[in-house]
C-alpha positions as CSV (number, residue, x, y, z in Angstrom):
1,X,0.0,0.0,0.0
2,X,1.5,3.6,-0.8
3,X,1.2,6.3,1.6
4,X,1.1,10.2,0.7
5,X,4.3,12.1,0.6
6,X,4.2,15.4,2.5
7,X,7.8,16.6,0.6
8,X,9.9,19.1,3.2
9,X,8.9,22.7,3.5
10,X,11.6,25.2,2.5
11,X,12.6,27.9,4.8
12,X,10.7,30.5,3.7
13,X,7.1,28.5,4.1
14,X,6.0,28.3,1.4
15,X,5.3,24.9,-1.3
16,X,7.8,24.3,-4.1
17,X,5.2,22.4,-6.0
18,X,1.5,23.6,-5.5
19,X,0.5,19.7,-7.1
20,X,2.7,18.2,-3.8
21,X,0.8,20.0,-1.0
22,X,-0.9,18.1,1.5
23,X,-4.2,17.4,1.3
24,X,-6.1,20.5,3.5
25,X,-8.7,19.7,6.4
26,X,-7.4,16.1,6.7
27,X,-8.9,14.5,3.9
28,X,-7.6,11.6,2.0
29,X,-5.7,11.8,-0.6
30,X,-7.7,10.9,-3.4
31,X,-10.6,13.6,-2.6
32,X,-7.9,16.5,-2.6
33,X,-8.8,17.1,-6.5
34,X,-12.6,17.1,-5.6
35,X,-12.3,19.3,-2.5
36,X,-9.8,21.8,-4.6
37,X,-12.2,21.6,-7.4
38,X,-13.1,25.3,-7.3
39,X,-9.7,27.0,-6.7
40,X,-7.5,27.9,-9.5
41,X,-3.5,27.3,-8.3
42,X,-0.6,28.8,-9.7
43,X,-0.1,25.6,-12.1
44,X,-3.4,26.4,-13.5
45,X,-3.2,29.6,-13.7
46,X,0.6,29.4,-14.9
47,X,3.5,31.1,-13.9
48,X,2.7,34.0,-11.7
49,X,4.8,36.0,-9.4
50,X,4.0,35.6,-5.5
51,X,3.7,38.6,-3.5
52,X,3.5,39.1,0.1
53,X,0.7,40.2,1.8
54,X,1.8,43.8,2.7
55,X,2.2,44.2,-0.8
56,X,-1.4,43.3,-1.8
57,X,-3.9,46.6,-2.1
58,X,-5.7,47.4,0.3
59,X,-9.9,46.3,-0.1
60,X,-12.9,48.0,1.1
61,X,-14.5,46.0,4.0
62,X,-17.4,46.5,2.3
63,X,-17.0,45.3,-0.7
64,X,-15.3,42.1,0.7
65,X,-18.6,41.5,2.8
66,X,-20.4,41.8,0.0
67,X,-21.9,38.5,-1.5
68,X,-21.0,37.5,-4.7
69,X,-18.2,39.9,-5.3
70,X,-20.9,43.0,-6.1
71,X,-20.0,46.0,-4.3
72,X,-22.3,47.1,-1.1
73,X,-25.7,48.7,-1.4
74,X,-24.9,51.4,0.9
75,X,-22.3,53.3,1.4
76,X,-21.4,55.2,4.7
77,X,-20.8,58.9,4.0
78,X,-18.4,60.7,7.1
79,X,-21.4,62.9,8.5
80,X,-19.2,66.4,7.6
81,X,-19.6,65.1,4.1
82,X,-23.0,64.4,4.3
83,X,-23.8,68.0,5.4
84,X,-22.1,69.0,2.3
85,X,-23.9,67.2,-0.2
86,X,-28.3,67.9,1.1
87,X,-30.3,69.3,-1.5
88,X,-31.6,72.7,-0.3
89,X,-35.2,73.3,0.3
90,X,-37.3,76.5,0.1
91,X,-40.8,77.6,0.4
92,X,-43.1,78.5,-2.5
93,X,-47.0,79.3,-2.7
94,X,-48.6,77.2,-5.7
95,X,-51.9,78.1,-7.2
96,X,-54.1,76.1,-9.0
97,X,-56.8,76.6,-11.0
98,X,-59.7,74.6,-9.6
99,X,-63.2,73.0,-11.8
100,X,-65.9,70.1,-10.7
101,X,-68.1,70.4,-12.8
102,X,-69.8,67.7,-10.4
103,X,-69.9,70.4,-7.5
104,X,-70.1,73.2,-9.0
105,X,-69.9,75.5,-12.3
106,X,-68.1,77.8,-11.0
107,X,-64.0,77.8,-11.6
108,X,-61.9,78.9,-8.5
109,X,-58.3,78.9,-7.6
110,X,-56.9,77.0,-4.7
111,X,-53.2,78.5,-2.8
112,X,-51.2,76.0,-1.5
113,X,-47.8,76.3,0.7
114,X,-45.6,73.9,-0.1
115,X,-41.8,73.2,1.3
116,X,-39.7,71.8,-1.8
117,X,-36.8,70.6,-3.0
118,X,-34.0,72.3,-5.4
119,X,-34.1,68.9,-7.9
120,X,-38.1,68.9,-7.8
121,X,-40.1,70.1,-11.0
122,X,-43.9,71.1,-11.2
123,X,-45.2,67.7,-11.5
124,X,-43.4,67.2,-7.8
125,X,-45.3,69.4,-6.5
126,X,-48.4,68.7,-7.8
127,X,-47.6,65.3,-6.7
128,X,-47.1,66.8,-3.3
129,X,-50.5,68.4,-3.2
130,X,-52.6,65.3,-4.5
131,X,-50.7,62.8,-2.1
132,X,-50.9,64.4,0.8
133,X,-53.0,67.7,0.8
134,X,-56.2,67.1,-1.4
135,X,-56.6,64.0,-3.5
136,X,-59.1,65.3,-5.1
137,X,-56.9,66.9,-7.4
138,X,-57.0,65.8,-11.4
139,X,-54.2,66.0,-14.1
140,X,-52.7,63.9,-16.8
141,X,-49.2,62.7,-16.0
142,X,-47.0,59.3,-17.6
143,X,-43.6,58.8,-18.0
144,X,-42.8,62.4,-15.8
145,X,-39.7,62.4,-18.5
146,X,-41.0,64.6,-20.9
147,X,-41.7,62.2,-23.7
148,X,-45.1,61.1,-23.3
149,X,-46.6,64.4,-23.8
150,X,-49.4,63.8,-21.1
151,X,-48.7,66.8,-18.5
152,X,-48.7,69.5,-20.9
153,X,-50.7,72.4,-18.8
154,X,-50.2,76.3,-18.5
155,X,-47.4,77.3,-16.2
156,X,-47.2,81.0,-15.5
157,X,-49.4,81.9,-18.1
158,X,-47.2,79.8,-20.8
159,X,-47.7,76.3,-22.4
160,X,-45.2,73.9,-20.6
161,X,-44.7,70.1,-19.8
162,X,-44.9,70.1,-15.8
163,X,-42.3,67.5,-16.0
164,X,-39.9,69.2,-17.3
165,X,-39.8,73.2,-14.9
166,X,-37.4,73.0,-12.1
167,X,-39.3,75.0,-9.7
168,X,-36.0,76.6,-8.7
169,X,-36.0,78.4,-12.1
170,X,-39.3,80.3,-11.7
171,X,-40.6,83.4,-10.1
172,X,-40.4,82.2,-6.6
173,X,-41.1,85.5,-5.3
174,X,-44.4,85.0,-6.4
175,X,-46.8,82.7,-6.4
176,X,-46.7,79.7,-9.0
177,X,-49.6,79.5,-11.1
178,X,-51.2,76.2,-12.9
179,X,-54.0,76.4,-15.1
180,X,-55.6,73.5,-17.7
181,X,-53.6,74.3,-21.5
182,X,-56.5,76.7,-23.5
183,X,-58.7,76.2,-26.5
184,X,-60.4,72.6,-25.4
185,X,-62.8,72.6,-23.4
186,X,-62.0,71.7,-19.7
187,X,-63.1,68.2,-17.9
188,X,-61.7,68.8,-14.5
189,X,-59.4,70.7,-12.9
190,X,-55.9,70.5,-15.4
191,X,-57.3,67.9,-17.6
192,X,-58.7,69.0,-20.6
193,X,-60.8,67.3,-23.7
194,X,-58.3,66.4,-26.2
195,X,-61.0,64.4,-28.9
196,X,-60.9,67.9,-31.0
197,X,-57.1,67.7,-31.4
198,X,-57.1,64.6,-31.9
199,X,-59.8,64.7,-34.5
200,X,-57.3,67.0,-36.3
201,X,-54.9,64.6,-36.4
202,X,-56.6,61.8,-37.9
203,X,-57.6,63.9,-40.6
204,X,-54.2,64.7,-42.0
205,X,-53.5,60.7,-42.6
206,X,-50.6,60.8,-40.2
207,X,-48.8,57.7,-41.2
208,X,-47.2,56.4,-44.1
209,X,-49.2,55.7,-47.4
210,X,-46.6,53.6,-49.8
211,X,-47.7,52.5,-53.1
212,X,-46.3,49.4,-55.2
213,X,-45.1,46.0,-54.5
214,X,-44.6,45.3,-50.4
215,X,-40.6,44.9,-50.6
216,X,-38.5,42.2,-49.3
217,X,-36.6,44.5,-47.0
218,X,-36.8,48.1,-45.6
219,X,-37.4,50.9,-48.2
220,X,-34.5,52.7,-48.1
221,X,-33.6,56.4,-47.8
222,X,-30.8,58.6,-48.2
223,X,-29.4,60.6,-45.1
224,X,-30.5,64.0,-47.0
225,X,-33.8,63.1,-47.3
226,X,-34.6,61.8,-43.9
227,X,-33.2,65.2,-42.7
228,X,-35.6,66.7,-44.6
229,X,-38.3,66.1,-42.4
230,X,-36.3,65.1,-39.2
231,X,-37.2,67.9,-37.2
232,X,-41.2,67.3,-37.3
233,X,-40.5,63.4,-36.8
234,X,-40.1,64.7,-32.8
235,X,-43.4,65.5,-32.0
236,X,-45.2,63.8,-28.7
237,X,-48.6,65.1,-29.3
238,X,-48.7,67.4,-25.8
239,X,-51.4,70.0,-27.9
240,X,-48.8,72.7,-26.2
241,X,-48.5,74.5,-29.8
242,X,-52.1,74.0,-30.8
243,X,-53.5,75.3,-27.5
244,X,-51.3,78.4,-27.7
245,X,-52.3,79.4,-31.1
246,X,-54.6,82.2,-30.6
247,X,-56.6,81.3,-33.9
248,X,-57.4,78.1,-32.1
249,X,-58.7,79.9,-29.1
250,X,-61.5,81.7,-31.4
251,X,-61.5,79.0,-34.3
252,X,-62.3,75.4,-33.1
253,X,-62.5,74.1,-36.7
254,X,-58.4,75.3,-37.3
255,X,-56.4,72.0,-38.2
256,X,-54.1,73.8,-35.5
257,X,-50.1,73.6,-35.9
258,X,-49.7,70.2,-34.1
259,X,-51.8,68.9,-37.1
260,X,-49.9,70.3,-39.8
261,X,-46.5,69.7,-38.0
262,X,-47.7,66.0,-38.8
263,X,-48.2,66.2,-41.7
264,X,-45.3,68.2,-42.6
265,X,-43.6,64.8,-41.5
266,X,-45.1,62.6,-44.1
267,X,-45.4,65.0,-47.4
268,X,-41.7,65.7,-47.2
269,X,-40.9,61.4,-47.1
270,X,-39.4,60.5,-50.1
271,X,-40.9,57.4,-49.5
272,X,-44.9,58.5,-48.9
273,X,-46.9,58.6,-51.8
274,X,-49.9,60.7,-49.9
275,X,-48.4,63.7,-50.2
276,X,-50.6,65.5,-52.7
277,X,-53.5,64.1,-50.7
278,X,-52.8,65.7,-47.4
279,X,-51.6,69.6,-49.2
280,X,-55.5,69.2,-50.9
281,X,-56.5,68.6,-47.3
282,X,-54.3,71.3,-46.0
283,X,-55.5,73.8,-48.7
284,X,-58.4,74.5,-46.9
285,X,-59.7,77.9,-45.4
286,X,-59.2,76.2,-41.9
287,X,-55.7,74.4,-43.3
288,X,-52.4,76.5,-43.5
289,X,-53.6,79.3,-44.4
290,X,-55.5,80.5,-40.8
291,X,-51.9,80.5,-39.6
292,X,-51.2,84.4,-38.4
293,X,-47.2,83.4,-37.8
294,X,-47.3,84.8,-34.5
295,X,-44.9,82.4,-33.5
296,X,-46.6,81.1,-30.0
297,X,-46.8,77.5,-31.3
298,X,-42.7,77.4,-31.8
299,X,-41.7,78.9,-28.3
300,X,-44.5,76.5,-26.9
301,X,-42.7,73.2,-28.4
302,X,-41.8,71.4,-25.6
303,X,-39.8,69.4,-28.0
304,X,-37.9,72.3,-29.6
305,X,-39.5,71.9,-33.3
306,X,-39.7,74.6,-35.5
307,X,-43.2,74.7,-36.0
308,X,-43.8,77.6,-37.9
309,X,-41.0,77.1,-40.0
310,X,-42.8,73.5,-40.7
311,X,-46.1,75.6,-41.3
312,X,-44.3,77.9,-43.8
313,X,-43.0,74.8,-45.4
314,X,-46.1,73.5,-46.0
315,X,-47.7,76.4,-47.3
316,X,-45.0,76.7,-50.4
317,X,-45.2,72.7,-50.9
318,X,-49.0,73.6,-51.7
319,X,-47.8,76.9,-53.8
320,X,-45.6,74.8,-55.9
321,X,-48.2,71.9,-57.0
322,X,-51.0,74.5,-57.8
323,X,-48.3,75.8,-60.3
C-alpha cells in the first residue's frame, strides 16, 4: 500500500510544487482534487509572481462582505460630508386653477404652501398636493420624462410640460400658477378634452401611405432626405403648440399647428406617396392658411421643433403643385 508524501517545506514557508501539497482539512488523498475543485492554483493559472501580503492593495471591508463579489448597497458617507452634499429646500405658494363640474360651475383657484426641493419640477409638487394635501386633485401625468406628452398644462401663463420646470428656475417670489392648457374645453381641474385635437390629427393621414409592391426589406432612404423632415418626426402630441395658437382659441375648426406639423412629417418622405392628398387637405380655409405666424406655437414646443417654420413649409409645398 502507498502512503502520501508530505515533501519538506523550505525555509521560507511556502510549497515548491502547488501539485505536492498536503491534502487540507485532513482529507484523504484521493478527494484533494474534488475538494480543490473550485480554486485555481498557480499551475493552472501558470507562472505567476507571488507577493507578500503587505504588498497586496488594500480592499474596502465592504466590498469584501459583500456577496458575490458585487459592491455594497450602501455606502457610509463621514457625517461632515454628508452635510455638504443635502439638496436645499425652500418655500413656495402654488396656485391652481380649480373646476368640478360635479360640484359646481363655477372655476376657482386653490393656494397652497408647499416646502420643496432644489431637484423637484412642477409635477413634484403637484404630486405633493394630490398625495398628501387634497386627492381630489385631477391631471394627466405618464412617464414624468418629458416624452409622453401627457402633462402638458399652463405654467405662469405659458404652455409647458410640468415635468420638465425645475421650480428653482421660476418666479419664486411670487406665487406659481397652474392652469388647464386653453382652447379645449375643460373636464376637470388641469385635464382638458383632447378628442378635437385629436380629431385634427386623424384627418391629415398621419402615417405612411406607400404605393407598389410590399418589398422584401426596408425601403431605403438617403441621409439628405430623412433630414428633410427630421425635425417634425419629434413631436409627442402634448397640444402645447395648438393650444397656444390664438386662432385656435376663437376657431375650433383650425387644423391647428400640431396637425400640420404631422403632416409636414409625411409629405416631405421620399418614401410616402400621400403627399398631394394631405396639401389638398391642408388647402383649406381652416388648413395652413389661418396661420397668423405669431410664433406662440414654436416657443410652446416642448420638444424644440420649428413649428412655424414647418407651417411655412407647407404652405410653399401647396404653392408649388397649384403651379
Amino acid at each position: 500500500m502507498s502512503t502520501a508524501h508530505t515533501p519538506d517545506r523550505p525555509e521560507d514557508g511556502r510549497d515548491d510544487d502547488p501539485q505536492d501539497r498536503a491534502p487540507e482539512h485532513g482529507h484523504a488523498p484521493g478527494h484533494d482534487q474534488d475538494d480543490r475543485a473550485g480554486y485555481k492554483t498557480d499551475a493552472d493559472a501558470g507562472s505567476v509572481d507571488e507577493r507578500d501580503e503587505a504588498d497586496a492593495p488594500a480592499v474596502d471591508p465592504a466590498a469584501e462582505n459583500a456577496e458575490g463579489g458585487e459592491p455594497a448597497a450602501r455606502v457610509e458617507l463621514p457625517e461632515e460630508q454628508q452635510g455638504e452634499q443635502e439638496i436645499p429646500t425652500f418655500d413656495l405658494t402654488l396656485q391652481i386653477r380649480r373646476y368640478n363640474p360635479e360640484v359646481s360651475d363655477e372655476v376657482h383657484w386653490d393656494e397652497f404652501k408647499l416646502t420643496m426641493y432644489g431637484t423637484d419640477r412642477v409635477l413634484d409638487a403637484l404630486h405633493k398636493v394630490k398625495w398628501e394635501i387634497d386627492g381630489s386633485l385631477s391631471f394627466r401625468r405618464s412617464c414624468a420624462h418629458g416624452v409622453c406628452g401627457s402633462d402638458a398644462m399652463r405654467i405662469n401663463g405659458q404652455n409647458r410640460l410640468a415635468c420638465k420646470v425645475l421650480l428653482k428656475d421660476l418666479d419664486l417670489s411670487k406665487p406659481v400658477t397652474v392652469e388647464p392648457i386653453k382652447g379645449l374645453p375643460c373636464e376637470k381641474d388641469l385635464i382638458v378634452d383632447m378628442e378635437p385635437f385629436f380629431q385634427s390629427y386623424r384627418e391629415i393621414m398621419p402615417f405612411l401611405v406607400a404605393g407598389g409592391n410590399e418589398p422584401t426589406m426596408e425601403r431605403y432612404q438617403s441621409q439628405e432626405d430623412r433630414a428633410r423632415f427630421d425635425d417634425t418626426t419629434k413631436c409627442i402630441l402634448c397640444a402645447a403648440c395648438t393650444s397656444s395658437c390664438p386662432v385656435f382659441w376663437t376657431d375650433g375648426q383650425y387644423f391647428g399647428p400640431a396637425a400640420i406639423v404631422n403632416a409636414h412629417r409625411f409629405i416631405f418622405d421620399s418614401r410616402d406617396d400621400a403627399g398631394d392628398l394631405r396639401l389638398e387637405i391642408l388647402n383649406d380655409k381652416e388648413g395652413v392658411w389661418r396661420c397668423r405666424t405669431t410664433f406662440n406655437c414654436t416657443e410652446a414646443c416642448p420638444r424644440g421643433i420649428q413649428v412655424t417654420k414647418a407651417i411655412a413649409e407647407v404652405k410653399n409645398a401647396i404653392l408649388s403643385r397649384s403651379m
